[in-house]
N, C-alpha and C positions, 0 to 999 in steps of 0.2 A: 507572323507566319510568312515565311519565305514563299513569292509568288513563282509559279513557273516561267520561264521565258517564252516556251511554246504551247499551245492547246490546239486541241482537233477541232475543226469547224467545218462546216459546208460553206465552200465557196463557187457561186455563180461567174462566170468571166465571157466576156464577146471575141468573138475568134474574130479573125479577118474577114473572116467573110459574111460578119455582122449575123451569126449565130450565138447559139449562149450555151454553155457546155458548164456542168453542176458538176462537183469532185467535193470527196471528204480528204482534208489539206491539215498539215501545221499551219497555224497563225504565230506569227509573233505577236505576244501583247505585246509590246511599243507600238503596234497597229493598232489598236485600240483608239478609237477618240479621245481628249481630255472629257472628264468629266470626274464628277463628284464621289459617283460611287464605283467599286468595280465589283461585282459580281459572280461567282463562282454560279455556275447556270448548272443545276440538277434535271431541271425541268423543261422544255419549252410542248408547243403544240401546233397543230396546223391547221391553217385559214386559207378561205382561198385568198384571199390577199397574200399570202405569201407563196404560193402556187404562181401565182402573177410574177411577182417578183423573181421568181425560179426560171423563170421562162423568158428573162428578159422583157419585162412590159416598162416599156418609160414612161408612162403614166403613172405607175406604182415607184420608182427605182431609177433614178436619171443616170448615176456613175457606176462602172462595175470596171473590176470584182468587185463583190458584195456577195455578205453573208445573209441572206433571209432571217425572218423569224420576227412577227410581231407580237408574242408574248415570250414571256421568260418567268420561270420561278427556281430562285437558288437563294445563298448565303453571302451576304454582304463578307467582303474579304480584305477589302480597304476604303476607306471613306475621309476627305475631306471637309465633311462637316460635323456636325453637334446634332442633330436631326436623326443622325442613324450610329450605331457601332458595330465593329465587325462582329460577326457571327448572328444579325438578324438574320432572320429570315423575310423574303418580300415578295412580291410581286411586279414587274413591270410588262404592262399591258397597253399597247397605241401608242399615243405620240407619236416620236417618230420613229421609233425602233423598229427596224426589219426594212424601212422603208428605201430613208437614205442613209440610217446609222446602224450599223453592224447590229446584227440582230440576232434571234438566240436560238439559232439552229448552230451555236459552239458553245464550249463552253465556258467561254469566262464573256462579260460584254462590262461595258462601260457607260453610265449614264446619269444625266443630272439629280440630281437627289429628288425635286417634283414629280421624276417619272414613275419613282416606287413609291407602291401601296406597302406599310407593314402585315406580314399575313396572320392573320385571325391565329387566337393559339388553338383553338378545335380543328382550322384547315391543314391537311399536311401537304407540302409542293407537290407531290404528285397528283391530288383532289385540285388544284387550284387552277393545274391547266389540263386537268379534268373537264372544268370548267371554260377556262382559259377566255379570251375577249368574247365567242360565241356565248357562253357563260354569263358572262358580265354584262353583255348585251342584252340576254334573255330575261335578267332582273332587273335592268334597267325600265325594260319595256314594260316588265308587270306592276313597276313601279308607279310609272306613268301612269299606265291603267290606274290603279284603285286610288292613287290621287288623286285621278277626273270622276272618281264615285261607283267602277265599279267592283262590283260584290258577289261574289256567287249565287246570291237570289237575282240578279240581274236577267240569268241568261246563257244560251252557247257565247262559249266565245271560240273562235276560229284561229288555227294557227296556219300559217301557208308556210312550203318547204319545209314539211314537219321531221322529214329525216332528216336534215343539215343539222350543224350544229347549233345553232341560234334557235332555230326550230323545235329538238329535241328538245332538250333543256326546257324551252318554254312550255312544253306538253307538260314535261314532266313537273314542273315546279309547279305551273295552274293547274293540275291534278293534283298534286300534293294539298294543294289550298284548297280544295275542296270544291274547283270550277268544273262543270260541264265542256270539257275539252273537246271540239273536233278539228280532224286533224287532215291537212290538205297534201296531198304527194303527188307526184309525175312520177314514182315507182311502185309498180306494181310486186305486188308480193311482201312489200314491210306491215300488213294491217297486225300482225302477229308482231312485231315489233311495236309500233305505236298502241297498240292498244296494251300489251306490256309494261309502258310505258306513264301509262294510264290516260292515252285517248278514249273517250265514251263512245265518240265513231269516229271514221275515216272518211272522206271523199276524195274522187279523184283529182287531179289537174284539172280535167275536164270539166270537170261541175264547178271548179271555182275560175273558170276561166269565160265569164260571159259576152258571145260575140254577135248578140241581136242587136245591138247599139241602142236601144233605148236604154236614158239618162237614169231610170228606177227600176228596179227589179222588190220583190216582195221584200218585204225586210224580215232577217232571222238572226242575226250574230248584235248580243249586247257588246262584244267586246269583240278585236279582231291584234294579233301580232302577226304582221305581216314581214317575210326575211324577201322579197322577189321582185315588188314594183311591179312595173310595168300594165298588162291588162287585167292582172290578180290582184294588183290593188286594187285597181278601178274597178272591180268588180266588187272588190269588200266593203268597197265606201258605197255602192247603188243597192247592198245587202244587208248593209248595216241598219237595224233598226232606229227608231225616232231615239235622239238622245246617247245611243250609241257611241263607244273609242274606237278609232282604230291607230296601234301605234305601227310607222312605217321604218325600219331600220337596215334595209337593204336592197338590194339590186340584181339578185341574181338571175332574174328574166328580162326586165328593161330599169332603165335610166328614168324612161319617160310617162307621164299620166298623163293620159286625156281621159278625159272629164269632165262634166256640166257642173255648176254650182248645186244644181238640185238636191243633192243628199245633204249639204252644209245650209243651205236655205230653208228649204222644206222639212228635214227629220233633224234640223239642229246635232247632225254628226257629226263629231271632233277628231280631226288628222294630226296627231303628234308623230312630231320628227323626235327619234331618238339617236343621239349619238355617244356613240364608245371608244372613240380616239382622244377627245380634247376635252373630255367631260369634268367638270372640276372636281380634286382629289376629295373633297366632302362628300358627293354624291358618291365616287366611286366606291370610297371607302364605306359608308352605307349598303352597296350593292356588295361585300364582299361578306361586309359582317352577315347579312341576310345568306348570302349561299353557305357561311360558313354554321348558322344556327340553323333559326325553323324554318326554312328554302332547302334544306340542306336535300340532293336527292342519290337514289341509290346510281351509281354511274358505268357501274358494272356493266350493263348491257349495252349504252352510251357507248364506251369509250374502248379503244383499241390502240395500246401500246407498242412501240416499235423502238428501232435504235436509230441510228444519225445515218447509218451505212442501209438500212432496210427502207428510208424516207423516200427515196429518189422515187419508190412504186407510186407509193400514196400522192404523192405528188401529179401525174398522171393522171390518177385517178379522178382526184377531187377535179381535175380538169377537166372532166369527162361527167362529171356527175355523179362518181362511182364511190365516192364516200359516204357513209350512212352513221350519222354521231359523228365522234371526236376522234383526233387521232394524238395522243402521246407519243411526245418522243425523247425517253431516255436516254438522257447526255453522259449517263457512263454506262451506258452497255459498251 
């Protein structure tokens, strides 16, 4: 199959005056990186990591131009190796895609053959970044969990940042398995959403955010997936019952915990880090086959589709905190 020379992309670039200005562009593929596979991108989705990256954050993005986008789901269209042929279908999620290698807010990308998952035959690419790294994260996390022992006879278990997307996802899959979900937000007005979703109850920011500073608080949550850090973790872990998981897999409030050894001394509660960038393709692909079977959730109320030219809003948004679920974005509208 004859490849195009040009494809539409979102490209970030720094003006002079060390601003960052986002345009839907031709790329040339010969712009592309070397790499193994090249990808014809149907699919991608939006993180705030690539919001960051939108905006110029060199923490996330050191060179620009650059095209965003740390998931991608499309149709292998030329491959250098034995490992894939053209016309799979895949997935490529983390690493470094979106970060400092052209990522899959275009439509074609280029990447080493370890960075794609092949996708599930029950997943179709648009379910996948339905899902997308929030997704992968949020089975990673429950993964964690019932490896450390827990079980729905256990107990609540607690999700923080329950409208995000790592959040949702996690409501909705540990409802689906049959967990006592409650569900923690800073937005007012989604209980009709999360409880949809199949949260059993809601609580505010407020109530999961404990600022009396003593090191134990009563204990209630057998399990806890926390997307936010900072004093909402520390608060999960002085909440968390004797015996107790709680897995931490993001930062959307702070970087930082402070905290007393007490809840890991005294009630024997377990702090797993989980991560969705560098996770080896055995696990990943585990966490894919799970979303694509009996994980599998309704994502309909989740997820909100858009095109490559409609992104710039969402963009904004999730900066603001104004996204609720996922957001899709259709590489051939």
């Amino acid at each position: 199959m004859a490849l195009p020379q040009t494809f539409k992309a979102m490209v970030v670039s720094e003006t002079a005056e060390k601003t960052f200005v986002r345009e839907i562009k031709q790329k040339a593929l010969s712009d592309l990186p070397a790499g193994e596979l090249i990808i014809e991108v149907k699919y991608s989705s939006l993180n705030y990591k690539d919001a960051l990256s939108a905006t110029g954050n060199k923490g996330v993005t050191r060179k620009y131009p650059h095209t965003p986008g740390i998931d991608a789901a499309g149709v292998i269209v030329d491959t250098t190796t034995r490992m894939f042929s053209a016309g799979d279908q895949v997935t490529v999620t983390g690493f470094d895609l979106g970060m400092n290698t052209s990522g899959g807010f275009a439509q074609y990308v280029s990447v080493p053959a370890l960075w794609a998952a092949k996708l599930p035959q029950s997943l179709s690419l648009k379910d996948s970044m339905g899902y997308g790294t929030a997704g992968l994260t949020a089975a990673l996390c429950v993964l964690r969990l019932m490896a450390g022992g827990l079980t729905k006879e256990s107990g609540e278990v607690l999700v923080t940042g329950a409208t995000g997307g790592v959040g949702s996802i996690a409501v909705a899959i540990l409802a689906k398995l049959g967990f006592n979900v409650v569900a923690a937000t800073g937005k007012a007005g989604q209980k009709d959403f999360l409880t949809g979703i199949g949260a059993t109850a809601v609580i505010t920011r407020e109530e999961a955010n404990d600022t009396s500073g003593r090191p134990l608080q009563k204990g209630r949550w057998a399990g806890v997936v926390d997307t936010v850090g900072g004093n909402i973790l520390a608060t999960a872990l002085k909440t968390t019952k004797y015996g107790g998981l709680v897995a931490a897999c993001g930062n959307a409030m702070s970087a930082d915990l402070n905290v007393s050894v007490f809840p890991f001394i005294l009630r024997g509660v377990s702090l797993l880090g989980v991560d969705s960038v560098e996770i080896p393709m055995r696990a990943r692909q585990m966490a894919w086959n799970k979303l694509a079977g009996d994980w599998s959730v309704d994502l309909s109320s989740i997820v909100k589709e858009v095109s490559l030219e409609e992104l710039d809003v969402e963009i904004e948004k999730i900066l603001k905190g104004g996204v609720r679920g996922r957001v899709v974005v259709d590489l051939g509208k």
